[in-house]
C-alpha positions as a printed Julia matrix, in Angstrom:
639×3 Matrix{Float64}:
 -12.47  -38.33   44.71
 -11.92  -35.19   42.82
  -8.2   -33.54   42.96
  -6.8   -30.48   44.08
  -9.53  -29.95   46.98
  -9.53  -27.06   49.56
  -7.28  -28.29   52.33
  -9.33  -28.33   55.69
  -8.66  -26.28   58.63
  -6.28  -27.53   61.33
  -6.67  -28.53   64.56
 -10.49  -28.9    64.41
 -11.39  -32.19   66.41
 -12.63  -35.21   63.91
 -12.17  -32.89   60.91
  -9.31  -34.76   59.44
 -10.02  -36.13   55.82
  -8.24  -38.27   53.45
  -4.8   -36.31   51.87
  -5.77  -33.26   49.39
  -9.22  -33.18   50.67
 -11.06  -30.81   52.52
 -13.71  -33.86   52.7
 -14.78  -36.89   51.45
 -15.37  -36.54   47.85
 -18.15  -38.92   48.14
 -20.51  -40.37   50.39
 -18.99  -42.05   53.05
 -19.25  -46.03   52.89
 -21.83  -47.81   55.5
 -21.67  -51.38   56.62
 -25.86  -51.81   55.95
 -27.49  -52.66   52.92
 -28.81  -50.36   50.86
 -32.4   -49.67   51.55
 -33.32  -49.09   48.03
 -34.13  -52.86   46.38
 -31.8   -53.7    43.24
 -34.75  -52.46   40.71
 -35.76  -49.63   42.15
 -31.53  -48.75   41.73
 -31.84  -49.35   38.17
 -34.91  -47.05   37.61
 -33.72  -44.48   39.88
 -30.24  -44.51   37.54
 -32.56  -44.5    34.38
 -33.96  -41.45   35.45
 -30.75  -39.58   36.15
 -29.39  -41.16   33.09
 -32.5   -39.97   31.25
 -32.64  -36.28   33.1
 -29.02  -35.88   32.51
 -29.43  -36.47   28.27
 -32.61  -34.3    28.91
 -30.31  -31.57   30.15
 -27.46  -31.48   27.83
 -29.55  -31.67   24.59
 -31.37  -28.51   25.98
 -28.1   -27.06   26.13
 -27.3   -28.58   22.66
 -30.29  -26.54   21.62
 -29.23  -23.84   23.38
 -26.13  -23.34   21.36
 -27.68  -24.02   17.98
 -30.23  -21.31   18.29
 -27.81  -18.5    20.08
 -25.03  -18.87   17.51
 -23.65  -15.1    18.02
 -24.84  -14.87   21.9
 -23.08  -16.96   24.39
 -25.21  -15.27   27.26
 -28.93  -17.64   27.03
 -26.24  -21.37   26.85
 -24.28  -19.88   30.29
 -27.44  -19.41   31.76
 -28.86  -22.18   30.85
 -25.96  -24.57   31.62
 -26.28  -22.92   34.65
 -29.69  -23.58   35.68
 -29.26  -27.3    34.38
 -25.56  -27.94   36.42
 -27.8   -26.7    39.6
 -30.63  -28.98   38.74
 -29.3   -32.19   37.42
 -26.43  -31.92   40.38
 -28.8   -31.85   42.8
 -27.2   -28.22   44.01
 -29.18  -24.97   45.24
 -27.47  -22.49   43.06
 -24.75  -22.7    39.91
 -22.44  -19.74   38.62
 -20.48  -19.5    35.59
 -17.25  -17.09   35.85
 -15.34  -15.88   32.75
 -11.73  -14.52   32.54
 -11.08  -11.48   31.77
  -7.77   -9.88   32.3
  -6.36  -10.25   36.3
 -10.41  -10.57   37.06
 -13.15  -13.65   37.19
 -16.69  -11.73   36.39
 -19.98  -13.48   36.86
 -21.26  -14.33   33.95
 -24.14  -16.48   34.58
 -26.08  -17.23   38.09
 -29.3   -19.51   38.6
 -30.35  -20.43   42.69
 -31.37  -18.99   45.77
 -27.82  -18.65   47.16
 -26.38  -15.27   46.49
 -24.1   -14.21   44.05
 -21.76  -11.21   42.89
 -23.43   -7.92   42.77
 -23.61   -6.22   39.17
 -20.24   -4.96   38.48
 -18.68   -6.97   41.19
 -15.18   -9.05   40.49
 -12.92  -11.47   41.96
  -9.18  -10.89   42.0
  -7.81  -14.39   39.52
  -5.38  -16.24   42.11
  -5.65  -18.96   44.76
  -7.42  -16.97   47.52
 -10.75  -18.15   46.71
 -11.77  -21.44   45.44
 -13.37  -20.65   42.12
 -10.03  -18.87   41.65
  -7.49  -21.72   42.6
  -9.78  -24.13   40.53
  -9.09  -22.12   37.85
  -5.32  -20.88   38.16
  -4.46  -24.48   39.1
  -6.8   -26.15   35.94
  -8.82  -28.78   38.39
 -11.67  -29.11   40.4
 -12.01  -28.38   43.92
 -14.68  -30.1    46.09
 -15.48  -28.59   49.57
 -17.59  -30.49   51.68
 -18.09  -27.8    54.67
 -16.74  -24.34   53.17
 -17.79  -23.66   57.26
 -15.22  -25.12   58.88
 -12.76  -26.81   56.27
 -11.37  -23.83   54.53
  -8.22  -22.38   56.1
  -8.48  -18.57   56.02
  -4.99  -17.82   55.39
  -5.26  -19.66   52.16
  -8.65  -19.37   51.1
  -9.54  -15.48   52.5
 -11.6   -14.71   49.85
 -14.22  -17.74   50.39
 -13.88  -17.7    53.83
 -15.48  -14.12   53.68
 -18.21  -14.84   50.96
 -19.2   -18.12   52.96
 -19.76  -15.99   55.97
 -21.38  -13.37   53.78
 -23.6   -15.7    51.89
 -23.75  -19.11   54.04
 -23.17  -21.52   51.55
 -21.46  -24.74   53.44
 -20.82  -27.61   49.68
 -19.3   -26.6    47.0
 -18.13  -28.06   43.87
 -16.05  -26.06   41.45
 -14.56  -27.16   37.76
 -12.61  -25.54   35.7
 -13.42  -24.05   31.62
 -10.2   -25.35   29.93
  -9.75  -24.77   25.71
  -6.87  -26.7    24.81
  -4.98  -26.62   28.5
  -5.92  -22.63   28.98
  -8.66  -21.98   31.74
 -10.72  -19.15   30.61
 -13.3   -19.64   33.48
 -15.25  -22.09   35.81
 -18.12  -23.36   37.13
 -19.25  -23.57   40.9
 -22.26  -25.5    42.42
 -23.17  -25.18   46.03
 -25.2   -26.57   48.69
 -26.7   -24.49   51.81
 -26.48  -27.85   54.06
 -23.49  -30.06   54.46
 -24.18  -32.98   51.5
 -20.78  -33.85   49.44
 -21.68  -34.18   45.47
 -20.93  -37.76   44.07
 -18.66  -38.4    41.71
 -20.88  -38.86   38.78
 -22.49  -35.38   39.79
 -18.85  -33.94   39.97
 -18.33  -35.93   36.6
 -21.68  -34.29   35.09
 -20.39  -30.49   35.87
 -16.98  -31.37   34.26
 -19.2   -32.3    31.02
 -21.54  -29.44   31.99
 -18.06  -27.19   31.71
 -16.86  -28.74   28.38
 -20.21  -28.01   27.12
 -19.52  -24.08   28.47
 -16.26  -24.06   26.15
 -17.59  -25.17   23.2
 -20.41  -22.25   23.38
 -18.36  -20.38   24.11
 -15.89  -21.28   21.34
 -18.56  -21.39   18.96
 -19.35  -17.79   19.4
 -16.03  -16.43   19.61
 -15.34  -18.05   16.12
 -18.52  -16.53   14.78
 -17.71  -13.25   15.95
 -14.4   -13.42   14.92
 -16.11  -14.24   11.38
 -18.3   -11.66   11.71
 -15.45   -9.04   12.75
 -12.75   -9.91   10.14
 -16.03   -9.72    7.8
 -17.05   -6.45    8.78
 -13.0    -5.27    9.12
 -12.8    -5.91    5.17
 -15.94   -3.92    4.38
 -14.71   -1.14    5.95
 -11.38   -1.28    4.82
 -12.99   -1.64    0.91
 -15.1     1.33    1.9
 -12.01    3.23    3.06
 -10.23    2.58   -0.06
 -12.74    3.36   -2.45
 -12.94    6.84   -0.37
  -9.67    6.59   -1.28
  -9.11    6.61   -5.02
 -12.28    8.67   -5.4
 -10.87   11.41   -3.34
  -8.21   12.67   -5.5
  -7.53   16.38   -4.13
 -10.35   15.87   -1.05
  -9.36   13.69    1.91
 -12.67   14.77    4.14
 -14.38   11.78    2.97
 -11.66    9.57    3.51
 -11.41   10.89    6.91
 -14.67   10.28    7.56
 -15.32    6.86    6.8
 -11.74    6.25    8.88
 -13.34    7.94   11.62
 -16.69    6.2    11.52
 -15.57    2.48   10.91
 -12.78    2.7    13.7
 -15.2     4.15   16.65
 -17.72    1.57   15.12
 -15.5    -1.52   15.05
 -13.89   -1.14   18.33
 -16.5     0.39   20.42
 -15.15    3.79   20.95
 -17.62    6.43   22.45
 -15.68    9.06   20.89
 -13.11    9.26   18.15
 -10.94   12.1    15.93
  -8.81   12.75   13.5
  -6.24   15.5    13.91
  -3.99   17.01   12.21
  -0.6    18.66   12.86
  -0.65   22.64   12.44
   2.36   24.39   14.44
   2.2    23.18   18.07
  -1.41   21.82   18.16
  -3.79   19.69   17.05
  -6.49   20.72   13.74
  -9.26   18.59   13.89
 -10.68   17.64   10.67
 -13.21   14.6    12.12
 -15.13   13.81   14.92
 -17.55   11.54   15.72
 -20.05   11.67   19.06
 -17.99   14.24   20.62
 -20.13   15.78   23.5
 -21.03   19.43   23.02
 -19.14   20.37   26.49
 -16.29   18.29   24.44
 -16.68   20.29   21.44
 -16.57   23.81   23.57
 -13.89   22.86   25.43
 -11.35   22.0    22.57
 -12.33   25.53   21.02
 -11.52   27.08   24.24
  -7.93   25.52   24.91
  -7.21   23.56   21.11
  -5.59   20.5    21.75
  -1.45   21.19   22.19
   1.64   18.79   21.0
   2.67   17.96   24.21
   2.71   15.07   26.84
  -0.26   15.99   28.69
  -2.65   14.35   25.86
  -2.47   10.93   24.84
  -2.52   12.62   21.31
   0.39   15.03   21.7
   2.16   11.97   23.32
   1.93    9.81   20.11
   3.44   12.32   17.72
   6.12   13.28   19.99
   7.07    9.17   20.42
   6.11    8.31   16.8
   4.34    5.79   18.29
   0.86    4.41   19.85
  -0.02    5.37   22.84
  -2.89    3.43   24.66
  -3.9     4.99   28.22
  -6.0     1.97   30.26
  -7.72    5.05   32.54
  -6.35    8.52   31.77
  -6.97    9.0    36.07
  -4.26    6.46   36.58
  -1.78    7.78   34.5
   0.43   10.91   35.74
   1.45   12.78   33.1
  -1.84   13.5    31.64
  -2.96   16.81   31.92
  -6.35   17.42   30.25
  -8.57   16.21   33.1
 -10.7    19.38   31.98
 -11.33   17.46   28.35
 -11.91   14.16   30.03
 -14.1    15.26   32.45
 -16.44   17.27   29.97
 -16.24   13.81   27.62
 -16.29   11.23   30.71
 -13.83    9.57   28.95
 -11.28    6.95   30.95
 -10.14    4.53   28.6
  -8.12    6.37   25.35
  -6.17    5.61   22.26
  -3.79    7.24   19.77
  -2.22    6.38   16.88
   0.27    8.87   15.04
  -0.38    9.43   11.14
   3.44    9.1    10.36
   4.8     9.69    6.64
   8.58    8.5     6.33
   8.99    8.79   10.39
   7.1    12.57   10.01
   4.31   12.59   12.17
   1.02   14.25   10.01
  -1.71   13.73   12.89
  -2.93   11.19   15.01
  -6.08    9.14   15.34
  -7.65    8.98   18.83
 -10.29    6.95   20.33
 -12.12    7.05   23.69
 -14.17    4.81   25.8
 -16.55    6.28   28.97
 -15.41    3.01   30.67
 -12.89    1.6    31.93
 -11.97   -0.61   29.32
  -8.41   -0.96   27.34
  -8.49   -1.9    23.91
  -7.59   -5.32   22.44
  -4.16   -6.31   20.68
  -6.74   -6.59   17.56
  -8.62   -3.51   17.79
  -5.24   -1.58   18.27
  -4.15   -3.44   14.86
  -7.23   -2.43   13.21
  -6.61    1.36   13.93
  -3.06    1.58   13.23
  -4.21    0.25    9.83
  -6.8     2.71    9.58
  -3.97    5.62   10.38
  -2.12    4.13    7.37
  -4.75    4.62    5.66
  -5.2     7.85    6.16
  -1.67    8.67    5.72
  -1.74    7.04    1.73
  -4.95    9.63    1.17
  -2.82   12.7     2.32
   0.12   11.79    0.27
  -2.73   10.26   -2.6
  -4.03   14.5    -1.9
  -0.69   16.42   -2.16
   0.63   14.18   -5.14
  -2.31   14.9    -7.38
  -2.42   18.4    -6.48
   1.53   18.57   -7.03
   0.12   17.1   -10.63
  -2.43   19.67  -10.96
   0.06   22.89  -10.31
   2.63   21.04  -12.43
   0.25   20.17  -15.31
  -0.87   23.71  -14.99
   2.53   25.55  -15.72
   3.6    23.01  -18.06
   0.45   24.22  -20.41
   1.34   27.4   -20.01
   4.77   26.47  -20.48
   3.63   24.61  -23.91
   1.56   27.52  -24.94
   4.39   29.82  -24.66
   6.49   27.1   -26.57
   3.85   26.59  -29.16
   3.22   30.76  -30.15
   7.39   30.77  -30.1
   7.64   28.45  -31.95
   4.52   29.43  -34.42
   6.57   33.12  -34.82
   9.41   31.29  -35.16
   8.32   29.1   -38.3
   6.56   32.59  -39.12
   9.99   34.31  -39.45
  12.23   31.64  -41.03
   8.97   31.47  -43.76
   9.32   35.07  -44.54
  13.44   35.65  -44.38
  13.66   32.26  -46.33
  11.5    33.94  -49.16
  13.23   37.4   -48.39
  16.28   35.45  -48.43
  16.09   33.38  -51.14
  15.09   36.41  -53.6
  18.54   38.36  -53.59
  20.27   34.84  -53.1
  18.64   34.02  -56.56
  19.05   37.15  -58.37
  23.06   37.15  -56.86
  24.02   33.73  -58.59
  21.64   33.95  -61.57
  23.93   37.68  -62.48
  27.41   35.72  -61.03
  26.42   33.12  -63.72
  26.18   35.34  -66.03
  28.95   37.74  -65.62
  31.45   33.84  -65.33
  29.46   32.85  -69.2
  31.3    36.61  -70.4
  27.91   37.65  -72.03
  28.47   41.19  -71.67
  32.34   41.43  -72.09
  35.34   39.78  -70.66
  36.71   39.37  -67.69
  40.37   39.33  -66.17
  41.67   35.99  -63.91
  40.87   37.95  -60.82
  37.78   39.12  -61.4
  36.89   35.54  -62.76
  37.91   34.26  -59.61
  35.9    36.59  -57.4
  32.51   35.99  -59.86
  33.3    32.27  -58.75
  33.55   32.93  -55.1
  30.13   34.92  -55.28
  28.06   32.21  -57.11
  29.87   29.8   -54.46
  29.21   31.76  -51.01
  25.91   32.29  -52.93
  24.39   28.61  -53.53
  26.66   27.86  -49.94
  23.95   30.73  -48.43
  21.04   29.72  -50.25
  21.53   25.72  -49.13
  21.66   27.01  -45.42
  18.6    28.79  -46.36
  16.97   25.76  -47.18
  18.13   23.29  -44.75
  16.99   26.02  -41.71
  13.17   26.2   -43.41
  13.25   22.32  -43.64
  14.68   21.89  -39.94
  12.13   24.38  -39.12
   8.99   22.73  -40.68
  10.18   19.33  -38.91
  10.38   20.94  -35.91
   6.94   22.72  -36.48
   5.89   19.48  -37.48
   4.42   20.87  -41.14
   6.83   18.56  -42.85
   4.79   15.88  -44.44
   5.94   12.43  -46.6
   4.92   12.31  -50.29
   5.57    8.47  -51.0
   5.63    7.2   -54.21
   6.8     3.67  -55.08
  10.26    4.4   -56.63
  13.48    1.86  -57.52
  15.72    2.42  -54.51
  19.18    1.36  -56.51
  18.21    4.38  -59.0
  18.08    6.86  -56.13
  21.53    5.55  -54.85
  23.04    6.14  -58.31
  21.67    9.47  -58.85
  22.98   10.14  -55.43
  26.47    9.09  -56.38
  26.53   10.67  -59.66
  25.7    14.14  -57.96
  28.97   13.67  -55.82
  31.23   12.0   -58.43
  32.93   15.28  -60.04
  34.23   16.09  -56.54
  34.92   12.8   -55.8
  37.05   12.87  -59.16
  38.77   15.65  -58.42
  40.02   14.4   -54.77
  41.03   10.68  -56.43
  38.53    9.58  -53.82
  36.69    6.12  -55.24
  33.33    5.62  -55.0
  31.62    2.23  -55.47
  28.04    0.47  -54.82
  27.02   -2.71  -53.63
  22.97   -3.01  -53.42
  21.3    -6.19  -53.5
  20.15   -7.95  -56.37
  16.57   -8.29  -54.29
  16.33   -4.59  -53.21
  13.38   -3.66  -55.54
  11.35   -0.76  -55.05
  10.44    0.95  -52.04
   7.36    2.83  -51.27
   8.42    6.4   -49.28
   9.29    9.94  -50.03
  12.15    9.67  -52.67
  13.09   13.44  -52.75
  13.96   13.38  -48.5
  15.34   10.12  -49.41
  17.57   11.47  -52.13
  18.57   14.15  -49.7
  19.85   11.57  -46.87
  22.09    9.96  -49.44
  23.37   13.25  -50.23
  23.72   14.6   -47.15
  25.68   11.84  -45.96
  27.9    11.34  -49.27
  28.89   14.87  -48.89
  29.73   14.35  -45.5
  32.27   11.35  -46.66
  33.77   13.16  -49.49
  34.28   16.37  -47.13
  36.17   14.38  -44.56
  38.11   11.82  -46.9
  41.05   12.57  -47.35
  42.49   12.19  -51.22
  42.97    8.94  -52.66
  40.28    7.36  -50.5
  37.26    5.16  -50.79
  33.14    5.77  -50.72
  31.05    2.98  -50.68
  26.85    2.24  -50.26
  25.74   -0.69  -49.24
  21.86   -1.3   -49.66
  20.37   -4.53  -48.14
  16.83   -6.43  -46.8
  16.77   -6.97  -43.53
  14.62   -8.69  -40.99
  11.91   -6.37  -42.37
  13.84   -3.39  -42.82
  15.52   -1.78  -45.68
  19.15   -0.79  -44.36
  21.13    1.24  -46.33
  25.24    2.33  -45.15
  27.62    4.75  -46.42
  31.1     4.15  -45.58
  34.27    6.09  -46.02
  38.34    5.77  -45.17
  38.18    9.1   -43.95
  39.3    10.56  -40.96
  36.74    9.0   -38.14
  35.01   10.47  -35.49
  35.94    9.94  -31.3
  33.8     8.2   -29.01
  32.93   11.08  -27.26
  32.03   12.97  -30.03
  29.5    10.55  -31.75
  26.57   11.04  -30.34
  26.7    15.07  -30.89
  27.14   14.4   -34.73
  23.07   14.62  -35.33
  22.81   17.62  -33.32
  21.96   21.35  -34.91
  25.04   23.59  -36.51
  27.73   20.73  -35.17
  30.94   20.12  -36.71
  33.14   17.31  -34.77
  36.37   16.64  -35.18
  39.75   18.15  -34.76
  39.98   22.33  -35.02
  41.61   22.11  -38.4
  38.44   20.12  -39.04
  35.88   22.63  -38.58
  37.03   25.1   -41.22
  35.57   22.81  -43.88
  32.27   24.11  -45.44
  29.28   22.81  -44.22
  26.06   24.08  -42.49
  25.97   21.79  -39.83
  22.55   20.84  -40.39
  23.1    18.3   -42.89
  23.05   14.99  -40.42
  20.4    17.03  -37.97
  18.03   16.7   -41.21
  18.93   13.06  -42.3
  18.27   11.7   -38.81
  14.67   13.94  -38.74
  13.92   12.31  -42.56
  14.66    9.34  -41.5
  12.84    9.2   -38.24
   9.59   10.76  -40.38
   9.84    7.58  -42.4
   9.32    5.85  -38.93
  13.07    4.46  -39.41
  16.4     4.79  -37.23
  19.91    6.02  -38.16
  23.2     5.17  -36.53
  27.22    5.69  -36.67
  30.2     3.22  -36.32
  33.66    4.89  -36.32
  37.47    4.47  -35.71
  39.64    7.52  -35.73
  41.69    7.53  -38.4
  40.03    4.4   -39.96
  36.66    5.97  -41.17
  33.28    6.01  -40.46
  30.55    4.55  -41.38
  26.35    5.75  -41.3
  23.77    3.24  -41.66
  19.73    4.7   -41.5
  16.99    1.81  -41.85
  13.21    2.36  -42.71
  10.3    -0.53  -42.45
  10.43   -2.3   -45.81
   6.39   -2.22  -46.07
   6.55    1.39  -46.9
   4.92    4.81  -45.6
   1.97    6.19  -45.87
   0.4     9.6   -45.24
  -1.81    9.46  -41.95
């Protein structure tokens, strides 16, 4: 006997059935022979054997051609349960939310009327079979169903007249997720191989139903990652223009969850701008022109960016604090969503979707459209950056303009005072020359001295001279390499040489120590030269007498690294890294009152550098210092 039955009514005389019955689950047993004869039994089982296969490979087929629609295999397990059972009528319920809805009905006996529901709980008996997961069997829903347990039945028997029934349960993996129910208009209990056959009938239900479900689920994650490719190729294309991103967002999210109506809008002030729409009705349309839509809690929108969060409305009657029944009304919207557009926690907009129906939207459809709002969130930021770009880009070529005519007037200038310069420098040392060689009479020790001093401050002048035109053409980038192929040791001699009187004359010693495999070098020997110079000068400057000068030359790992290296005074950590700037002189204040243009190691670092090389310092106060520049051993090349 099948479990869980409808208990019977009590107190009815000779109603009294076996425990958890309403009624004998099968026929009742009989002392006389069967009249049918022992092969007449087998062929009458042969043909319910055969009808049954008959039935549930229909249903098989069923499924295999509706692969997307479970709708054609409910009704036709339905019309199959009824006929193989031997019942008048079959329905098929489905569970959906705190309801059972009718999704399938084949027979004479009534059924729900379109839009009709039952209320999922034990006061009916398709409901108990499926809140307690097992089939009920009522023999005579007439007098064996107690009313204050089974109200529901007891008023659709007495509205429809029904007296067996036979309900099963839909379980997927232990979950009921509907049922079936056969009845009977006269008193005639199913067997158990026809309550048996609707349990198979059931499982058969399931797997249709699973089948589609799966499919569509396919089909909807499919259709999810279209429109999330087409959303981000709206995306980069966009640039400065959201609209289009907008737009797609607008028309895949009322398309993939069903939404009569959806917007985007964004914040302005205290209300909503609304920059897309899609199937908004024209009384819509005039409405939100009339009275725009405000940041507040009467709209399911306003509610979203004041929460910074979504807001889903199951039926906008129901709920008490909305207050735009005049914009529901004209859109006969009841069912509404909103998700905010938030930046950082900053609410931009929202994105709101409607349905005419009564309908709320799924855990997955409310997924789907919070990652749409993301979405549109990255194109407003993806918007304001590049535009941000755009202005910047803009003043920073003005900027480089106005940089690029300075500097142009300033290369212009230093080019014409050099040469006016240079032409009274020349004349001043070439007659201070002349006047110290006593070609046109003698001269007394102090006016000796001061012809000295002249020619001095005059080739002091006339190297500043120089070294500001050079600085300026590197910075104007007109300086340009003339490499030749030249013995490197050579150029470190001639370097020395040029710095050996003074070095004389202060006791200082200078040595060299360049490597036997140093060769010759292809680059620009005279900027070359002029390093070496620059920083021998340097040394002797700031060694004090009876010190020590030393280059080093050396192949290295690819490089040619040449070092100068003194005893002399040393530089402080913090004051290392200014040494290569313009017009610098570090070192202590009684320092700084030796000659010198301060543009000596700006111009060695920019030679080197041009020769695609590096140039560095290692010092200890009052130990010495020591500058090292290295350039690619391969040579340079003009461009």
């Amino acid at each position: 006997m099948a479990g869980g039955n409808a208990p019977k009514r009590p107190g009815r005389p000779g109603s009294r059935r076996p425990a958890g019955s309403t009624g004998t689950s099968q026929q009742s047993s009989s002392s006389h022979a069967d009249p049918l004869t022992e092969l007449e039994a087998a062929r009458q089982a042969l043909r319910e054997a055969l009808e049954q296969q008959t039935a549930t490979s229909d249903i098989l087929k069923v499924i295999a051609s509706s692969p997307t629609d479970v709708q054609p295999v409910l009704d036709a397990i339905a019309q199959s349960a009824a006929r193989v059972c031997g019942a008048s009528d079959a329905h098929v319920y489905r569970v959906d939310g705190g309801l059972l809805k009718q999704a399938a009905h084949f027979g004479p006996i009534p059924g729900l009327e379109p839009g009709e529901s039952l209320p999922l709980n034990r006061e009916s008996i398709i409901g108990r079979c499926i809140v307690d997961r097992i089939p009920i069997h009522t023999h005579d829903a007439a007098t064996d169903l107690d009313p204050t347990e089974y109200p529901i039945s007891v008023r659709l028997q007495r509205r429809w007249g029904y007296r067996t029934a036979l309900s099963v349960p839909l379980l997927r993996e232990g979950v009921a997720i509907g049922g079936i129910a056969i009845r009977r208009p006269v008193v005639r209990p199913f067997t158990p191989k026809q309550i048996e056959l609707l349990q198979t009938f059931a499982a058969q239900a399931v797997i249709a139903i699973d089948n589609v479900r799966l499919l569509n689920d396919t089909n909807d994650s499919l259709e999810q990652q279209i429109a999330m490719g087409d959303v981000l190729k709206a995306i980069s294309r966009a640039k400065s223009d959201v609209q289009p991103v907008f737009d797609a967002i607008n028309e895949h999210a009322a398309r993939l969850c069903h939404a009569t109506v959806s917007f985007i809008g964004l914040v302005d002030g205290d209300e909503f701008r609304v920059v897309a729409s899609r199937n908004p009705t024209q009384a819509q349309a005039d409405q939100l022109v009339r009275q725009p839509l405000r940041i507040d809690r009467a709209t399911v929108s306003g509610r979203s960016v004041l929460e910074r969060r979504t807001i889903h409305l199951g039926d906008v009657r129901a709920d008490p604090e909305y207050g735009r029944a005049d914009l529901a009304g004209a859109g006969g919207y009841r069912t509404t969503l909103a998700v905010p557009l938030l930046r950082d926690g900053v609410p931009l907009g929202t994105l709101a979707l409607t349905r005419l129906e009564v309908r709320a939207f799924t855990d997955r459809e409310i997924q789907l459209v919070e990652t749409f709002a993301a979405q549109a969130v990255i194109a407003i930021e993806n918007a304001n950056l590049f535009n941000e770009i755009q202005e910047k880009s803009g003043q920073l070529e003005v900027a480089n303009r106005e940089l690029a005519a300075a500097s142009r007037h300033k290369s212009e200038f230093l080019a014409n005072m050099s040469h006016e310069l240079r032409t009274p420098l020349n004349a001043v040392i070439g007659f201070s020359d002349v006047l110290e060689q006593r070609l046109f009479g003698a001269l007394n020790e102090r006016q000796s001295d001061y012809v000295r001093d002249i020619a001095s401050s005059g080739r002091h002048l006339l190297d500043l001279v120089n070294e500001i035109l050079d600085l300026s053409k590197v910075e104007a980038g007109r300086m340009e390499l003339e490499p030749t192929e030249f013995a490197l040791r050579e150029t470190i001699r001639g370097a020395l040489a040029f710095v050996r009187e003074r070095a004389v004359r202060q006791g200082i010693e200078l040595t060299e120590d360049a490597a036997p495999d140093l060769g010759t070098v292809v680059a620009d020997e005279r900027k070359l030269r002029q390093v070496l110079l620059n920083l021998l000068s340097n040394a002797v400057k700031f060694t004090p007498d009876g010190g020590t000068i030393g280059v080093r030359a050396r192949r290295d790992s690819g490089e040619i690294q040449v070092s100068v290296r003194d005893t002399g005074i040393g530089i402080a950590p913090e004051d290392q890294a200014k040494v290569f700037d313009e017009f610098q002189q570090v070192g202590q204040p009684s320092d700084r009152s030796r000659e010198g243009t301060g543009l000596g190691l700006t111009l060695a670092r920019r030679f080197v550098e041009l020769h695609g090389g590096r140039i560095w310092i290692e010092s200890d106060v009052g130990k010495g210092t020591t500058f090292t520049f290295a350039i690619p051993a391969g040579g340079v090349g003009p461009d």
